[in-house]
N, C-alpha and C positions, 0 to 999 in steps of 0.2 A: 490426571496429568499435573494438575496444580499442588496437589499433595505431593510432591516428591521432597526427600532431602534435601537442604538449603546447598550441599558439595555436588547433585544429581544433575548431570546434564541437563539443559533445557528439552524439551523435546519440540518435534519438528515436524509439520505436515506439506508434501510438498503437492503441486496442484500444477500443471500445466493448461497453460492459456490456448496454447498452440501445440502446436510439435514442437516446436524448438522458442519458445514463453513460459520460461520456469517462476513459479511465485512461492516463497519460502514462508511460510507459518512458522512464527513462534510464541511461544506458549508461557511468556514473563508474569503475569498476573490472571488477574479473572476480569479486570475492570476495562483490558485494552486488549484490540485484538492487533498485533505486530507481524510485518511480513516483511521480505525483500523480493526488489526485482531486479534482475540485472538491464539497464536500462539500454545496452549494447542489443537486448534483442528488442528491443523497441523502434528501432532505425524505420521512420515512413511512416506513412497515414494510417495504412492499416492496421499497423500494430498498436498505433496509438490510440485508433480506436477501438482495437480489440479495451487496452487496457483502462483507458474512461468506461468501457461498458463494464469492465469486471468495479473497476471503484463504485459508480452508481448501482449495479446491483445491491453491493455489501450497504452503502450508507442508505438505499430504499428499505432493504431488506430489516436494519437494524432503526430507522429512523435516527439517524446520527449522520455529524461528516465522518468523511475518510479522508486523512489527510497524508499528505508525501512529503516526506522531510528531503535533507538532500543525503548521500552515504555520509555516514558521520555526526550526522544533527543530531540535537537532543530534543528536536521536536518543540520548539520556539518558532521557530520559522517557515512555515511549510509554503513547498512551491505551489505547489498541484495539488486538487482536493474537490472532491463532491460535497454541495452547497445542498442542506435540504432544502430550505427556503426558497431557492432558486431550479432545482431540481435539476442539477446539472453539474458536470466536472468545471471550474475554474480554473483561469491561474489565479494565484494567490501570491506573487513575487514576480518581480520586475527581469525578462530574462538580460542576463550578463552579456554585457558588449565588453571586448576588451578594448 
């Protein structure tokens, strides 16, 4: 997958959490594993902790964080993120009060 043409679409693995918890793999380097979620299906506890269980399995599994940018970050700033050290999903950013 990482061998493709520099003009070759990225490719893409999609992975459902739930029925309706879509998580988008993408496939930019070999050093970083990159994914989207649309955080519309995350509304509630459940869901939320469906999706700390999916971050902490990937950051046990790999012995590394997983970290959650916000849509559009360049990955400076992450809100959300499994802490090996601590073994556990954090926040990592102060939530927005308007």
């Amino acid at each position: 997958m990482l061998s493709r043409p520099a003009d070759a679409e990225c490719p893409q693995l999609r992975v459902w959490l739930a029925a309706d918890v879509l998580v988008i793999f993408r496939f930019y380097s070999s050093g970083e594993i990159d994914f989207d979620v649309d955080l519309r299906e995350l509304q509630g506890q459940e869901r939320l902790d469906l999706f700390c269980g999916f971050l902490t399995v990937i950051g046990r599994r790999l012995g590394k964080p997983v970290l959650m940018d916000a849509e559009g970050g360049d990955g400076s700033h992450p809100v959300l993120g499994f802490d090996v050290e601590s073994d556990r999903v954090v926040l990592l950013a102060e939530p927005f009060v308007p």
